[in-house]
C-alpha positions in Angstrom: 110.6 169.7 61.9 109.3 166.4 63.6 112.1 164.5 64.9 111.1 160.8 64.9 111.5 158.6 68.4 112.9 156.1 66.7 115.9 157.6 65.7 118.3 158.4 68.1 116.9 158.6 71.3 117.4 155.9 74.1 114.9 154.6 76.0 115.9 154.6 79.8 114.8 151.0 81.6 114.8 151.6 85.1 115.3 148.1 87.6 112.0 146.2 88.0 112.0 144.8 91.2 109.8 141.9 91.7 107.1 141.5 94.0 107.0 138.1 95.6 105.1 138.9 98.7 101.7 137.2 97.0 103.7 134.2 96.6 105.0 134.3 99.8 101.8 134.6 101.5 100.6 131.8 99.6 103.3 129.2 100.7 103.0 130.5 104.1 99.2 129.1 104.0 100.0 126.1 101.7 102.9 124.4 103.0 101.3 123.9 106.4 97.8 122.6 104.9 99.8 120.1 102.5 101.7 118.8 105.7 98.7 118.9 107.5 96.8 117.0 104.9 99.3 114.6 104.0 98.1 110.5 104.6 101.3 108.9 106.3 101.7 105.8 105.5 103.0 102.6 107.5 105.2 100.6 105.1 105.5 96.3 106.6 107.4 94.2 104.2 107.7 91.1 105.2 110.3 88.2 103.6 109.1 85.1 102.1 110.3 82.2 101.0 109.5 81.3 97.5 109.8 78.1 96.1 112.6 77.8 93.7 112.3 76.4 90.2 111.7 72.7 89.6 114.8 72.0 87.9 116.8 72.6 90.8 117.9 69.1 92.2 116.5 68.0 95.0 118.3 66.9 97.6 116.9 63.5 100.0 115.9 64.9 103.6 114.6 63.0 106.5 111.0 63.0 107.2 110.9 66.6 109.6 107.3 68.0 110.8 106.6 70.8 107.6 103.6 72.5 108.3 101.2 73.7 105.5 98.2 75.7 105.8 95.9 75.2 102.5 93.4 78.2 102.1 90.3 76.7 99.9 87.1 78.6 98.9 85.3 76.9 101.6 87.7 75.6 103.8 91.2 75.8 105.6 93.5 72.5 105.8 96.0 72.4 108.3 98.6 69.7 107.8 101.9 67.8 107.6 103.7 67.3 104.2 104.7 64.6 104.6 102.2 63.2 107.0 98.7 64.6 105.4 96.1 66.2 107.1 95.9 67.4 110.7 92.7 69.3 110.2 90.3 70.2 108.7 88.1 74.0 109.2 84.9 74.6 107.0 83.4 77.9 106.6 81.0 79.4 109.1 78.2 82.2 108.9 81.1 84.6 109.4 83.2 82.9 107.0 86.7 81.4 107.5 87.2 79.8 111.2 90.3 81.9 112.5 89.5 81.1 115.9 90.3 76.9 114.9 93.3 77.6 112.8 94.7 80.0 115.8 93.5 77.0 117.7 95.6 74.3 116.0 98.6 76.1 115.3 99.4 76.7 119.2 98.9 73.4 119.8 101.2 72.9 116.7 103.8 75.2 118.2 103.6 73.5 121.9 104.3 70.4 120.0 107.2 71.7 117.5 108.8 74.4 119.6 111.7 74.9 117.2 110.0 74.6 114.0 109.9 78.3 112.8 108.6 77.7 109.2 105.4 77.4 107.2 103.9 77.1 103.8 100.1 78.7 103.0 99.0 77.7 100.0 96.2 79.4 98.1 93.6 78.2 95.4 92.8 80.5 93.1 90.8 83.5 93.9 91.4 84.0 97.4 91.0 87.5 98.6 94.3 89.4 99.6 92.9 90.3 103.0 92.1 86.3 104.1 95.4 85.9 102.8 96.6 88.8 105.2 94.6 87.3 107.9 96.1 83.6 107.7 99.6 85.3 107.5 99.1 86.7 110.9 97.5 84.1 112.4 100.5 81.7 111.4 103.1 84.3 112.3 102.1 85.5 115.8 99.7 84.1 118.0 97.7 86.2 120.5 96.2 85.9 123.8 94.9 87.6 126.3 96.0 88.3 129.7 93.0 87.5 132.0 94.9 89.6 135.5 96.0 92.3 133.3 93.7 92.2 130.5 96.4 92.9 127.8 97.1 90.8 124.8 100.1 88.9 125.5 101.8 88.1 121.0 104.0 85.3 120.8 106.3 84.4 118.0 104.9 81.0 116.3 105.8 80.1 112.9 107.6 83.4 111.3 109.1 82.2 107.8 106.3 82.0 105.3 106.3 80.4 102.0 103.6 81.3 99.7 101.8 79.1 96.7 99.5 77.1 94.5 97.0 74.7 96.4 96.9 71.2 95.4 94.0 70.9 92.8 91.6 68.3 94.4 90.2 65.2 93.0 87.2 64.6 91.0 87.3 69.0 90.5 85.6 70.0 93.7 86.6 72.4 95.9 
């Protein structure tokens, strides 16, 4: 007589161990390639001073020194709120004239050693990098060391406020 398996007999399982040492080898060559691999990045953040809403009241003030920088498409204004324009910097062959601005805001500084603030104010369509480039050049100024040949930063106007330029007159820029 045939006995069928099914029936009574048991099946025996033995323990499966599990072989890991592929993986292993793997993250042994991975990890240090990832790490090796990996971009690092350099995070700045800077604070800035944003204007506030215009139904806040405003409260009278005497007439200080309050330096703004206006970035145009084909020009930077340097000037005095309350005063007007200090300067005026058309565009070269190179484009925007750093060396003037960097220029008049030492002078600016040597004048108003105190004053720690400024506003740069953008028309629209300004690239992100010339407003990265007029941030610097208001925030630190830097010059070099003729003995030592190093570049010698200097703190000049630190606390930014960012915003709209003035539309001009008559719809040129």
């Amino acid at each position: 007589m045939i006995r069928s398996r099914r029936g009574g007999h048991h099946r025996r399982h033995d323990a499966v161990e599990l072989n890991i040492t592929a993986f292993m080898n793997l993250m042994v060559i991975l990890v240090p390639f990832l790490l090796i691999t990996a971009v690092f990045s350099r995070l700045a953040i800077l604070e800035l001073n944003l204007p506030g809403s215009s139904s806040e009241p405003v409260e009278p003030q005497e007439q200080t020194f309050q330096l703004e920088i206006i970035v145009r498409q084909d020009k930077i204004e340097v000037g005095d709120r309350n005063q007007g324009l200090l300067g005026v910097y058309l565009n070269g062959d190179q484009g925007y004239d750093y060396d003037a601005l960097a220029g008049k805001l030492l002078e600016l500084k040597e004048r108003y050693p105190t004053k720690t603030d400024a506003s740069i104010l953008l028309e629209q369509d300004i690239p992100y990098d010339t407003l990265v480039q007029v941030m610097d050049m208001v925030r630190v100024s830097q010059e070099v060391d003729t003995d030592e040949g190093q570049i010698i930063r200097s703190e000049q106007f630190p606390d930014i406020s960012i915003g709209d330029a003035p539309v001009l007159d008559g719809g040129a820029s």
